[in-house]
C-alpha positions in Angstrom: -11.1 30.5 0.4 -10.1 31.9 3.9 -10.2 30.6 7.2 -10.8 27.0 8.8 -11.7 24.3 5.5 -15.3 22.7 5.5 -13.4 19.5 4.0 -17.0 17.7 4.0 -18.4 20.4 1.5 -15.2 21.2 -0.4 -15.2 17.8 -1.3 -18.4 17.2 -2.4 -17.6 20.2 -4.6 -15.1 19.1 -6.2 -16.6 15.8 -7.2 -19.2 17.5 -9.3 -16.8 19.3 -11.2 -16.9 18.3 -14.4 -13.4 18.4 -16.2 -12.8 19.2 -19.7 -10.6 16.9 -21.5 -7.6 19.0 -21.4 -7.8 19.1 -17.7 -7.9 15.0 -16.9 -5.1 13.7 -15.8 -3.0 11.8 -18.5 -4.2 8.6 -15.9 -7.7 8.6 -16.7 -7.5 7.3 -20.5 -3.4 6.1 -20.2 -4.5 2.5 -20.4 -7.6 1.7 -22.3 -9.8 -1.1 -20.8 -8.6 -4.3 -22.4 -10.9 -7.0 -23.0 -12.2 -9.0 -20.0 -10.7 -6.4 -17.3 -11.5 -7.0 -14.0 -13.8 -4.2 -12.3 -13.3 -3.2 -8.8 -14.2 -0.4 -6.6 -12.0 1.0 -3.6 -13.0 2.9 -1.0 -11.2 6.8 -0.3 -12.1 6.8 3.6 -11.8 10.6 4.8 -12.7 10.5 8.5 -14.6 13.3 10.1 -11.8 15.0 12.4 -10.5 18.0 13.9 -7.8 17.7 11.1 -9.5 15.0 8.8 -7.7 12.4 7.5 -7.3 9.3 4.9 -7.2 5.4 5.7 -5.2 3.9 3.7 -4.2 -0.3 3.9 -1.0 -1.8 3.1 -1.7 -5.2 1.4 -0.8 -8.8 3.0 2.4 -10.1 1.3 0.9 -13.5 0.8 -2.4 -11.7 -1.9 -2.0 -12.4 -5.1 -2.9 -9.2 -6.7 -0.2 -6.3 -5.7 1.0 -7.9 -2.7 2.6 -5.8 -0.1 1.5 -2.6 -2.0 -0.3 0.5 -0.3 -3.7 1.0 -1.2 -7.2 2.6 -0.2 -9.4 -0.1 0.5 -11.4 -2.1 -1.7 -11.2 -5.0 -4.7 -13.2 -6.7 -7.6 -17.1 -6.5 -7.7 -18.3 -9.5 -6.7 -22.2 -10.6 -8.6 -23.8 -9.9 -5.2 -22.4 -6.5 -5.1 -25.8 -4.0 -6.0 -23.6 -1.5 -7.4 -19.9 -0.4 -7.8 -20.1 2.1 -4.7 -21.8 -1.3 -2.8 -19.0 -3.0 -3.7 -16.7 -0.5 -2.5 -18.4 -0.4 0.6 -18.6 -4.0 1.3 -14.3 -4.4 0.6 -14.0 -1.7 3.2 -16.4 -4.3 5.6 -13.9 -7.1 5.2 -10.8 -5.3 5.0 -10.7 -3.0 7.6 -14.2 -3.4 9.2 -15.7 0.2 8.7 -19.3 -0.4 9.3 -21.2 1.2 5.9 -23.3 3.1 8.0 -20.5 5.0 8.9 -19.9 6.5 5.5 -21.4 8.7 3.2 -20.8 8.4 -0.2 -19.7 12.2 -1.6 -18.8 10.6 -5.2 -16.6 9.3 -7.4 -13.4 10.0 -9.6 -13.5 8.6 -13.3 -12.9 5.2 -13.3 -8.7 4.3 -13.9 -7.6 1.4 -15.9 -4.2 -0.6 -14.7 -1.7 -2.1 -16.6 -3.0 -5.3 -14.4 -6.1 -5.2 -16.1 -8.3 -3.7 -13.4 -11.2 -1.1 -13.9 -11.3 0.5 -10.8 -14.0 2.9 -9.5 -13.0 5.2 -7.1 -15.5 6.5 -4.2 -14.6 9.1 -1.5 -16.8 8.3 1.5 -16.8 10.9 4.4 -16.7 8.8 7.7 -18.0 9.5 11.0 -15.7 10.2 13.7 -16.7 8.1 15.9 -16.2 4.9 13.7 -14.3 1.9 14.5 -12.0 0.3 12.4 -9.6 -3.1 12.7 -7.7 -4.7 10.0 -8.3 -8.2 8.8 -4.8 -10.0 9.2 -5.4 -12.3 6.1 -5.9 -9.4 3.9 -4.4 -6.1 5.6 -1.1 -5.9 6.9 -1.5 -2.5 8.1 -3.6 0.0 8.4 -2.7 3.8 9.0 -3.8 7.2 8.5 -2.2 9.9 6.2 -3.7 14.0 6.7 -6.2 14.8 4.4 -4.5 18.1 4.0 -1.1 16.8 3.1 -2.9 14.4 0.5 -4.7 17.4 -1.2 -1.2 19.5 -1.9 -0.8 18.8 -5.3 3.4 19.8 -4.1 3.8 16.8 -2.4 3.5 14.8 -5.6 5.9 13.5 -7.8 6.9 11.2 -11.0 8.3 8.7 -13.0 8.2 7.9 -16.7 8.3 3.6 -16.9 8.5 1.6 -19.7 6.6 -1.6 -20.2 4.8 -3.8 -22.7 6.5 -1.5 -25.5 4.9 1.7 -24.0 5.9 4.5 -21.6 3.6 5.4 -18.5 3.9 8.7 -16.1 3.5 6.8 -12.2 2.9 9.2 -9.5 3.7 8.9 -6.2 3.6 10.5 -3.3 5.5 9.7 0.4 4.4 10.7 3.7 6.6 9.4 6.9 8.5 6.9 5.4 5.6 5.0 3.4 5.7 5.1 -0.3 1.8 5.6 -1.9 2.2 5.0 -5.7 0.7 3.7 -9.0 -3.0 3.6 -9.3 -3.6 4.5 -5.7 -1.5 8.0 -5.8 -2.9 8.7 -9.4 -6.4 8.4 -8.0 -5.7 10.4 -5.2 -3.6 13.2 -7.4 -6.8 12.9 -9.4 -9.0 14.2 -6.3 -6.2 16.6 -5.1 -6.3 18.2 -9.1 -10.4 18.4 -7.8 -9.9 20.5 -5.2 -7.0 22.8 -6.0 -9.5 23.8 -9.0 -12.0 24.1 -7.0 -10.5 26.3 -4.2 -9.1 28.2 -7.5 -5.7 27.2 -6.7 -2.9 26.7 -9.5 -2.7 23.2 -10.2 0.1 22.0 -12.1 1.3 18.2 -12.5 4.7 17.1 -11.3 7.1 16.3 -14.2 8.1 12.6 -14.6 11.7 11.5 -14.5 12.7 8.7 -16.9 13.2 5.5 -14.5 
């Protein structure tokens, strides 16, 4: 691929690949769903840009769940919730106020498991440029941007080998000026990098943990 990216097509792309087993990222099946996990849905916000970009939230220190973590976002399926992309869309409403309208669904990454006993179903939604966005304070702490470009280069990633509840997980992470995007969110967002390095028939080659 040569010249200026059509991020809005190569995206949609790379969600339809379909992966063999060999290719998923160790992520996808590390941590089978236990019984009575929670399912949630989060919201991968690539706004429509010159050079597009990636909202992501850091969490208010007072949640219960992951407090003061970054994240895309997003949250558990609520009854009322028509389907897990509605409910992805609808977290997005009250977090950051991103008006559904605003985004068009492209797809979804397999759905990743947490050691926290979450199902989460991830959705990259392409966002017009034009829409407004404001965090809510009880909920968001913050709310900044991070290059869609820089997120897709798979050499920006790294790892770490933890060990808990008797077993050893890979956590990937990646950093972009000064804030630390790990855990479930970076996996996800390796996941979608992995996506479009294939697709763009680039090598793609996971980062090798380090014992913590």
């Amino acid at each position: 691929m040569t010249g200026r990216i059509d991020w809005q097509q190569l995206l949609s792309e790379s969600l339809a690949l379909e992966l063999s087993p060999t290719q998923e990222l160790p992520t996808r099946a590390e941590e089978p769903a236990a019984a009575g996990a929670r399912k949630a849905s989060v919201l991968i916000a690539v706004v429509d840009n010159v050079e597009p970009f990636i909202w992501f939230t850091q969490r208010s220190t007072a949640l219960r769940h992951h407090p003061g973590q970054i994240s895309f976002p997003g949250g558990s399926k609520e009854p009322s919730d028509a389907s897990d992309a509605a409910a992805a869309l609808r977290e997005a409403w009250e977090e950051v106020g991103l008006d559904p309208d605003a985004v068009q669904i492209l797809g979804r990454l397999p759905s990743h498991a947490t050691v926290t006993g979450f199902v989460i179903s991830p959705f990259v939604g392409w966002v017009s440029g034009d829409a407004t966005v404001a965090a809510d304070r009880q909920e968001v702490a913050r709310l900044f941007p991070v290059p869609l470009s820089y997120a897709m280069n798979v050499e920006h990633y790294h790892a770490r080998t933890i060990h808990r509840n008797g077993r050893d997980y890979t956590i990937y992470a990646i950093d972009f000026e000064g804030d630390h995007i790990w855990g479930a969110t970076a996996g996800m967002l390796l996941g979608l990098a992995q996506r479009v390095a294939l697709a763009r028939g680039l090598r793609f080659a996971l980062p090798q943990p380090q014992a913590e």
